[in-house]
C-alpha positions in Angstrom: 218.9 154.0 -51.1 218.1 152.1 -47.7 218.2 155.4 -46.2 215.7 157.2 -48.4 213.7 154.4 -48.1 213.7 154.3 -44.4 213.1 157.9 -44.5 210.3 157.3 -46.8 208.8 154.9 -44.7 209.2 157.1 -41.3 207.9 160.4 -43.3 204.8 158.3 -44.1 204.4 157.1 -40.5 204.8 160.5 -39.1 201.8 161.9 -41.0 199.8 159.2 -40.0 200.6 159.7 -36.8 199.8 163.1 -36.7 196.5 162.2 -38.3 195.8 160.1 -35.3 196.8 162.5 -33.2 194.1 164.9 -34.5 191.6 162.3 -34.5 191.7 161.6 -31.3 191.6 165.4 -30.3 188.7 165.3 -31.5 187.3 162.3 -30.4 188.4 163.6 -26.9 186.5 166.4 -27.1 183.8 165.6 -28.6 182.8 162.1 -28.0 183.1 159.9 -24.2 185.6 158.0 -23.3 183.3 155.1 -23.1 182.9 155.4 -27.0 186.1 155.2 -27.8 186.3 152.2 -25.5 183.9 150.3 -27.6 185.7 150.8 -30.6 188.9 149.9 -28.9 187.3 146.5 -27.9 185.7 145.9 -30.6 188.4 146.2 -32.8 190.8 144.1 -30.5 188.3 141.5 -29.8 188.3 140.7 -34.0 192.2 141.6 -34.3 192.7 138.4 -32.2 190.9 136.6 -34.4 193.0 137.7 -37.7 195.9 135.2 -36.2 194.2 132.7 -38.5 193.7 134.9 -41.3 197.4 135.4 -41.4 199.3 132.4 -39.7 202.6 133.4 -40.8 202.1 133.6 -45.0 202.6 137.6 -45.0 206.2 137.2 -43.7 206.4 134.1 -46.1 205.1 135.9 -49.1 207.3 138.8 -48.5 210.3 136.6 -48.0 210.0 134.0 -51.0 209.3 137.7 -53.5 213.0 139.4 -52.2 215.1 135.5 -52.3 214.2 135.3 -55.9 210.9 133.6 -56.7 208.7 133.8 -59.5 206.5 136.7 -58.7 203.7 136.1 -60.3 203.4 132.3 -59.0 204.4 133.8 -55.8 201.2 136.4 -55.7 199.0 133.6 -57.6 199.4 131.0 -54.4 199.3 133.9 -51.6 196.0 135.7 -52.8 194.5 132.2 -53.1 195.6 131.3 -49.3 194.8 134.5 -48.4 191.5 134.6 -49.1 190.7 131.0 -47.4 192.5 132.0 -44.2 190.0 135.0 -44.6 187.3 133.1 -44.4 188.2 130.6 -42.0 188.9 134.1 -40.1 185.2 134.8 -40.3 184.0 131.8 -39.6 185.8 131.6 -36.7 184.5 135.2 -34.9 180.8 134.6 -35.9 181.4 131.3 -33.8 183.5 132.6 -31.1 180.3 135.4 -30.6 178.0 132.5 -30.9 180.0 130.0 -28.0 180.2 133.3 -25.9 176.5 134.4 -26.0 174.7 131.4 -26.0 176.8 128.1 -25.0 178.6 130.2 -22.0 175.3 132.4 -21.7 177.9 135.5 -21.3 176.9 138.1 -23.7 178.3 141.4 -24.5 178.2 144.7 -22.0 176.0 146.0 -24.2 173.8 145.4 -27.7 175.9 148.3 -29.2 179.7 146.5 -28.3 178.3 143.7 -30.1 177.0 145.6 -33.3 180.8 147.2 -33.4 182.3 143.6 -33.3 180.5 142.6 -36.7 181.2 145.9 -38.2 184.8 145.6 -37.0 184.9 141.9 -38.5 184.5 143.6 -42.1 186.7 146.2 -41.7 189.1 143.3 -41.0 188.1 141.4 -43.8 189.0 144.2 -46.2 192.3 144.7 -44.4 193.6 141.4 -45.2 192.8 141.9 -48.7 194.7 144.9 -48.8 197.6 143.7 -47.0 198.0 141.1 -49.4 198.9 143.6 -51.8 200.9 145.9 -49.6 202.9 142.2 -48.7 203.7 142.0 -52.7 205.5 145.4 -52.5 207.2 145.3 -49.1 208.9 142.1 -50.9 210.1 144.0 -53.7 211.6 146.8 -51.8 208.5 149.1 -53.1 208.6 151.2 -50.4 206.5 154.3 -51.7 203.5 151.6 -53.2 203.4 149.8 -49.4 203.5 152.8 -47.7 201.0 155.4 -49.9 197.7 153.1 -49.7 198.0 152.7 -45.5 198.2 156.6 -45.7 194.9 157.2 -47.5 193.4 155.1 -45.3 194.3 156.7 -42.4 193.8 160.4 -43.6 190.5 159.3 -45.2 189.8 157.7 -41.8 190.6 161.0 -39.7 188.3 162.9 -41.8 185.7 160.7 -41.5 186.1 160.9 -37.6 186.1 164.4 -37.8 183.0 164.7 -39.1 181.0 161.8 -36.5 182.8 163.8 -33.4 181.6 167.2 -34.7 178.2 165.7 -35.5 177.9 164.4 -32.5 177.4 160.7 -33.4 178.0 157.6 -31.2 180.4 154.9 -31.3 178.6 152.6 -34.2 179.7 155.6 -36.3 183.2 156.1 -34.6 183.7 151.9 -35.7 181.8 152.6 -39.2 184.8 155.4 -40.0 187.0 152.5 -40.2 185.3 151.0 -42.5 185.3 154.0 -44.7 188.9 154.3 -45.0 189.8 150.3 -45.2 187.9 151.1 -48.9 190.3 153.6 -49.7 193.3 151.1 -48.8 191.7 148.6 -50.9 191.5 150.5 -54.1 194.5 152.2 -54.1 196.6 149.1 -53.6 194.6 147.5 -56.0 195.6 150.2 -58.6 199.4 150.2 -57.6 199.0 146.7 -58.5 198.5 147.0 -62.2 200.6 145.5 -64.6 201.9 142.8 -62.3 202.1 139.0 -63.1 199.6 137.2 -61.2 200.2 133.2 -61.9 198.6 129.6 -61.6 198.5 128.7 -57.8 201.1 126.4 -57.3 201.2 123.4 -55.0 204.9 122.8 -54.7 204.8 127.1 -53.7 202.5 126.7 -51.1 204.2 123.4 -49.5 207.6 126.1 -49.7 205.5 129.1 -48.0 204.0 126.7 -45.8 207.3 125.2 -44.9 208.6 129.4 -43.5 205.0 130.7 -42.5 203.7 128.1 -39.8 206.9 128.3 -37.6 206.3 131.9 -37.8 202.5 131.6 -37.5 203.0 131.4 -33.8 205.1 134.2 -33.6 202.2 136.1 -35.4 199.8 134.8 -33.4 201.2 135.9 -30.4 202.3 139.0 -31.3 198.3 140.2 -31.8 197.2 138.2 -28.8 200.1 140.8 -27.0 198.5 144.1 -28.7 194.9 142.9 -28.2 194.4 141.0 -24.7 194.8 143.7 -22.8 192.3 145.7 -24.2 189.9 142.6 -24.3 190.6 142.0 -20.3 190.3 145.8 -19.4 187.0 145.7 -21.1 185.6 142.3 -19.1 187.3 143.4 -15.5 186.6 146.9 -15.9 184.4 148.8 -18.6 184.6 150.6 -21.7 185.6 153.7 -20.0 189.2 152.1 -18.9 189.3 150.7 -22.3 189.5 154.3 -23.9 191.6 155.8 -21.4 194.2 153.0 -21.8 193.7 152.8 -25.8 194.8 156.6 -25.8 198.0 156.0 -23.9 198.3 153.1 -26.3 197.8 155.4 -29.3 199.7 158.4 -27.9 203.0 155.7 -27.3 202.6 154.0 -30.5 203.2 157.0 -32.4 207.0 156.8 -31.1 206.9 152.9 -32.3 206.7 153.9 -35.8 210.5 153.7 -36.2 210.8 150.4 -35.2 207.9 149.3 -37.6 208.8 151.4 -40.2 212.6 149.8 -39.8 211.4 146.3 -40.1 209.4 146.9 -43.3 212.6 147.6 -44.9 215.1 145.0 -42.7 213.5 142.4 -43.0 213.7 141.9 -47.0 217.0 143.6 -46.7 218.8 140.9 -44.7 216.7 137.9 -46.3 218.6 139.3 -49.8 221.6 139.5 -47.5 221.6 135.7 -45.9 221.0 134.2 -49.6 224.2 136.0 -51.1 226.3 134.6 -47.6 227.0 138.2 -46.5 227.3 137.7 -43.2 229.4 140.8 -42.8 226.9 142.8 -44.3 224.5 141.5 -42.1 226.9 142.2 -39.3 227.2 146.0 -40.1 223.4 146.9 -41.0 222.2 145.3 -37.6 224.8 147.7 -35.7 223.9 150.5 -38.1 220.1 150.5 -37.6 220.5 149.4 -33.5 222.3 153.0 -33.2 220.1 155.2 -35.1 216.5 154.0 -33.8 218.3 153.8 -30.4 219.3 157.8 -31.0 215.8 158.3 -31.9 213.6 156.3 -29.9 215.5 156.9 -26.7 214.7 161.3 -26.3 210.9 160.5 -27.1 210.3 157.8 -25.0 212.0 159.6 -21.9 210.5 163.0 -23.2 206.9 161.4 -23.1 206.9 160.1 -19.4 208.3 163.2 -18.2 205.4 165.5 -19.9 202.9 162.7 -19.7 200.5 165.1 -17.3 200.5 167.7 -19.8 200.1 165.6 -23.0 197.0 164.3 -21.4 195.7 167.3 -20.5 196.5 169.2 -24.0 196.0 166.3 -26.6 193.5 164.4 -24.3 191.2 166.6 -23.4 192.2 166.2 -19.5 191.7 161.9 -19.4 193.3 162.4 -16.6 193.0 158.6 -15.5 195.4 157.7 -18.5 198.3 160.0 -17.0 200.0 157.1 -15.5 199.4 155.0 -17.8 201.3 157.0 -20.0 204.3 157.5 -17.8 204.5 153.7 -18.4 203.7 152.1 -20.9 206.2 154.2 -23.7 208.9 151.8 -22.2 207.2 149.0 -24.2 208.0 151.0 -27.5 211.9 151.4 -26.3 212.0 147.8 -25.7 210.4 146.6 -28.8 212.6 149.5 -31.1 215.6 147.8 -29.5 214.9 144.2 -30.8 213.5 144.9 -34.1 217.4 144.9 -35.5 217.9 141.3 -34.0 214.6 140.0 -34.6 214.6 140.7 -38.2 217.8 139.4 -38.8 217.2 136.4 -37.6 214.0 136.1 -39.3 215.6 137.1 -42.8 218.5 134.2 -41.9 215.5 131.7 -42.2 215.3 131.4 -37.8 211.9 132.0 -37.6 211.8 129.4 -34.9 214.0 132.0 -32.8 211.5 134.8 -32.6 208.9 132.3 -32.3 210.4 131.1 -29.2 211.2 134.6 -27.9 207.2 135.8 -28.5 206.0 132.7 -26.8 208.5 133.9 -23.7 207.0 137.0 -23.9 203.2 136.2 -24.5 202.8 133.3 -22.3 204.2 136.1 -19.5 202.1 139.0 -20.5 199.0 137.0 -19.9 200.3 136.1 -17.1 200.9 139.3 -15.6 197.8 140.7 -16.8 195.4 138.1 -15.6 197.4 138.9 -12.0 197.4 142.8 -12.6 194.4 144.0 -14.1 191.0 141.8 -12.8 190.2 143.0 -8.9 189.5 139.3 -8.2 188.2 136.4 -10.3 185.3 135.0 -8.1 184.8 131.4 -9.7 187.9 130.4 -8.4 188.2 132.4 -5.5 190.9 134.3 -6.1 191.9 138.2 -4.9 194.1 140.0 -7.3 196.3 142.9 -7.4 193.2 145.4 -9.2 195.0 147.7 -11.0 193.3 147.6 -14.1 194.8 149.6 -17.1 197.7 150.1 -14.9 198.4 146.7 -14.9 198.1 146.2 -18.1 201.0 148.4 -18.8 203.1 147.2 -16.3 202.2 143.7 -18.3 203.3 144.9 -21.8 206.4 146.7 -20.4 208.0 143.4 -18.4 207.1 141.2 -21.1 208.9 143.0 -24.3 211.8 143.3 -21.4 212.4 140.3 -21.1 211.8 139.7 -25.1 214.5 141.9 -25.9 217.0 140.2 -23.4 216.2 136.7 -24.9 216.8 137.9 -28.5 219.5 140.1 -27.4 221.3 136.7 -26.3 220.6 134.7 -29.2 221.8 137.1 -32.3 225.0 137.0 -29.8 225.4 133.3 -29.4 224.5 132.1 -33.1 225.7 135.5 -34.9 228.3 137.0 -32.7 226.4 140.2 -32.7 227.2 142.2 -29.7 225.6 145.1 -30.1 226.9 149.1 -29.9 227.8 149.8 -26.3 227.7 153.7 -27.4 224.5 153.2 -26.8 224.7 153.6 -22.9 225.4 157.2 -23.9 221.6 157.9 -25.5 220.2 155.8 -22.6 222.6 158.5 -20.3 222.1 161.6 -22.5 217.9 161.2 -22.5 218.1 161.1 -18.1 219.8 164.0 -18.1 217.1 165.3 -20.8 214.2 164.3 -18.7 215.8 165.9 -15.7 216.3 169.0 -17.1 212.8 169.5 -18.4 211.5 168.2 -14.8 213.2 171.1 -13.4 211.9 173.5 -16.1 208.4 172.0 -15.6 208.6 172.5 -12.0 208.5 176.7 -12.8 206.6 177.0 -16.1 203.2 175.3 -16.2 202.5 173.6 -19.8 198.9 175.5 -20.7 199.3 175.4 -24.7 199.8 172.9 -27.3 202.4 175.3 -28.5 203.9 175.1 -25.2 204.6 171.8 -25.4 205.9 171.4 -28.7 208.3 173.9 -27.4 209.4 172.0 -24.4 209.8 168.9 -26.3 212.1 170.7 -29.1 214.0 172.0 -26.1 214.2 168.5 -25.1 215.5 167.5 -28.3 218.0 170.0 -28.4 219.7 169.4 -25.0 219.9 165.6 -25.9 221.5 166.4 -29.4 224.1 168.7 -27.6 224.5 165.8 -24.9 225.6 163.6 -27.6 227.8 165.9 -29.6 230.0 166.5 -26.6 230.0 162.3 -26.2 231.3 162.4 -29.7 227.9 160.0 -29.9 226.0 162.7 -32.4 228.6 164.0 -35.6 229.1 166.2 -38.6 228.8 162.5 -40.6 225.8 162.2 -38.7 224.3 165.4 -39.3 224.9 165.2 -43.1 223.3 161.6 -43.6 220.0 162.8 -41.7 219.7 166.0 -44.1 220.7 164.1 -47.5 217.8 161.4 -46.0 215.8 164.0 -45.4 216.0 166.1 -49.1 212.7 166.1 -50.3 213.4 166.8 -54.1 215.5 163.5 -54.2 212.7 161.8 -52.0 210.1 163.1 -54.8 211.9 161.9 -57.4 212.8 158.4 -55.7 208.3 157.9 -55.2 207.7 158.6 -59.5 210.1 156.7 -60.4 208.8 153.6 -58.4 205.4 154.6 -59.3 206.4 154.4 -62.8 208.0 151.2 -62.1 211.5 152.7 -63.5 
C-alpha cells in the first residue's frame, strides 16, 4: 500500500507539474519577464514571513495524529494555534512593510511590487488554513484527501493564468490568480474534512506539540528563508527581470523535486509509526528501499535537464535565454535535496528533530552567505566589491549549500542509526553520465526546434539509462513488475473511493 500511495502522491505531483509547465508557457509568451518577477518577489517576500505562521506545529500535528493521539483533541489544539500564528504572521508583514518604507525610508521598486505583497499576504493567509487541514490527513496516511485539494488549486490556478496572459493583463492580475485558486484549496479540504472529530483545545496537547514543533520551528524557518532569499536578494541587487528569469529555472527544476516531496509526505508518518513500535529494522530497510528508487529516478532527469537546458529554455521559455545557465545549475539542488529526504525523515520520525535542525542551520547560515558574496555587484555602505553574478550566483548558492546538507545528514543517520546507504547507487550516478553524453553527441547533429522534439530526446534519454542499468543488474524484472502493479490505475481508482468513503 506504501507504493500505491507513493504513486498516488507522484501521479498528483506530475499533473501539477505539468500544469505549471503550461502556465508558464503562457506567461512566457504572453506576459514580460519583469511580471513574472514581481509575482515571484512578491510571493517570496510573504513566504519568509509564514516561518511564524508555522514554527514547526505542521510536522508536530502530523506526528502526534500517526503515534496514536486523540484526533479530534489533536485537530482542536492545532486549528486554534494555527490560526494565532496566522495572525501574528500578518501582523508581522504589515510591520516589516511599514519598518521598510518609512523607518528605513527604502520603499519598494515600484507602487505595483508593493500592491502584490498585500495581495500575496492573503493568498498566504488562506494557505495556512488549508494546510491545516491537508496536515490532519498526511497524519492519517490519507494520501488521496492531502493530495486532491493542492490539485484543484493548481489546475484552477493555471486556468486562471491562462486567461490574464491571453488577456493581456499585468502582474497585479498574474498575483490575483493565486488568490483564485488558494479558494479552491480551501473549500475542498474543508469538505474532505467532514465527519471528523474536532475536540476542546487542550493545554497539556499544546505543551506536547510544543515540546516536538519549536526544535523543528528552526528547521522550518530556515528551510523557507533557503527557497525565498534568493529571490528577495535578486530582486534588491538586480530587478524584477532577473527575478523571473531565475524563478523559471526554479520552476522548471522543481518539477523534478516532486519525488523527494512527494516521498516525505508519506515517510515521514511512516517511520514515526515505525520508531513507536521499536522497528528499527524496518526502519533500516524502508530508508535503503526509498534511497534507491528516488536515486533511480531523480538521477536521468536531473542530468537530462542540464544537458538540454538551451533547448528547454528556448521551447518551454519562450527563448529567456538569460535563464539557460541558470538552469544547467541549479537542478543539482533537486539531486541533493532527493538524496537526503530518506535520512532526514527518518530521523525526524525517530523524534531528532534537533538533527535536521542542525543540518538546515549548516546549510542556511551558508546559503546566505554565498549569496550575499555571489549575487549583489558590490554593497556600497560598507564598501565592499563582490563577485556580481546575480541569478547565477544564486544558484551556485542553493547547490553548495543542500551539498554540504546532505553530507552532514548522510553522517549522522550513519553514526546514530548505522545506515550506510546503497553503494549501487554509484551505478545511476554512472549510468545518467553516460546518458548525458550520449544525447550531447546527438544534440551536437540534430537541432532541438519542437516541443515534440524534445520530449523525444528526453524518452531516448530515459531509455539508454534504463538499458545502462539493466546490463548493471541495477534495473530488474522485480523492478519492472513493482513500477507497473504501482502504476495500475484501476487498483489506484479503487484505493482514492475507498479513502474518500473513509472505508
Amino acid at each position: 500500500m506504501i507504493a500505491r500511495k507513493s504513486a498516488l502522491i507522484i501521479s498528483t505531483q506530475i499533473a501539477n507539474g505539468l500544469l505549471g509547465y503550461v502556465s508558464l508557457y503562457f506567461i512566457t509568451r504572453y506576459m514580460s519577464p519583469e511580471a513574472y518577477g514581481v509575482m515571484a518577489f512578491a510571493y517570496s517576500f510573504v513566504a519568509l514571513f509564514t516561518i511564524f505562521a508555522k514554527l514547526g506545529f505542521d510536522q508536530a500535528h502530523i506526528k502526534k495524529i500517526s503515534g496514536g493521539k486523540n484526533l479530534g483533541k489533536c485537530f482542536g489544539t492545532f486549528i486554534v494555534t494555527k490560526t494565532g500564528l496566522t495572525g501574528l504572521m500578518a501582523i508581522l508583514t504589515i510591520g516589516a512593510i511599514f519598518f521598510w518604507k518609512f523607518i528605513i525610508g527604502k520603499g519598494f521598486e515600484s507602487p505595483i511590487h508593493e500592491l502584490a505583497v498585500y495581495i500575496m499576504l492573503v493568498y498566504w493567509i488562506i494557505q495556512m488554513f488549508a494546510q491545516s487541514f491537508t496536515a490532519t490527513f498526511k497524519g492519517r496516511k490519507e494520501i488521496a484527501k492531502a493530495q486532491l485539494p493542492p490539485f484543484f488549486e493548481t489546475l484552477v490556478r493555471a486556468s486562471a493564468i491562462i486567461y490574464v496572459a491571453l488577456a493581456g493583463f499585468g502582474p497585479v492580475a498574474l498575483v490575483l490568480t493565486y488568490i483564485v485558486g488558494d479558494v479552491f484549496f480551501l473549500f475542498a479540504s474543508l469538505y474532505f474534512m467532514k465527519g471528523y472529530p474536532i475536540g476542546k483545545p487542550s493545554l497539556d496537547y499544546f505543551k506536547d506539540y510544543s515540546k516536538f514543533a519549536l526544535p523543528l520551528s528552526i528547521v522550518v524557518a530556515s528551510s523557507l528563508i533557503m527557497t525565498n532569499i534568493d529571490k528577495v536578494l535578486i530582486q534588491l541587487f538586480w530587478g524584477a527581470a532577473d527575478v523571473g528569469y531565475y524563478f523559471a529555472a526554479f520552476r522548471l527544476s522543481m518539477f523534478i523535486n516532486m519525488f523527494a516531496t512527494s516521498l516525505w509526505t508519506l515517510l515521514f508518518p511512516t517511520f514515526s509509526d515505525l520508531h513507536e513500535k521499536n522497528n528499527m529494522k524496518e526502519i533500516r530497510k524502508l530508508t535503503f528501499k526509498s534511497e534507491r528508487y528516488l536515486s533511480m529516478i531523480v538521477f536521468p532527469m536531473v542530468f537530462g535537464m542540464v544537458i538540454l537546458a538551451e533547448p528547454t529554455t528556448r521551447i518551454l521559455l519562450s527563448s529567456w535565454m538569460p535563464a539557460v545557465p541558470i538552469l544547467q545549475i541549479l537542478p543539482f539542488f533537486v539531486l541533493f535535496a532527493a538524496l537526503e529526504v530518506p535520512y532526514r525523515s527518518q530521523l525526524v520520525g525517530m523524534n531528532r528533530p534537533d538533527i535536521a535542525r542542525n543540518c538546515i542551520l549548516i546549510m542556511v547560515i551558508l546559503n546566505v552567505i554565498l549569496n550575499l558574496i555571489l549575487i549583489p555587484k558590490d554593497i556600497k555602505s560598507f564598501g565592499l566589491n563582490l563577485a556580481g553574478l546575480g541569478a547565477i550566483g544564486a544558484a551556485i548558492a542553493t547547490v553548495i549549500a543542500y551539498g554540504v546538507g546532505l553530507l552532514y545528514i548522510r553522517y549522522v543517520a550513519l553514526k546514530l542509526n548505522s545506515v550506510k546507504g546503497n553503494p549501487r547507487i554509484l551505478l545511476h550516478l554512472l549510468s545518467a553520465i553516460i546518458m548525458a553524453i550520449v544525447l550531447y553527441w546527438i544534440n551536437n547533429f540534430f537541432f532541438i526546434s519542437r516541443w515534440y522534439y524534445l520530449l523525444g530526446f528526453s524518452l531516448l534519454g530515459l531509455s539508454i539509462y534504463i538499458i545502462i542499468l539493466y546490463f548493471f543488474r541495477e534495473f530488474t524484472k522485480e523492478d519492472f513488475q513493482f513500477v507497473v502493479d504501482t502504476l495500475n490505475v484501476k487498483r489506484m481508482i479503487v484505493y482514492i473511493k475507498n479513502e474518500i468513503k473513509n472505508k
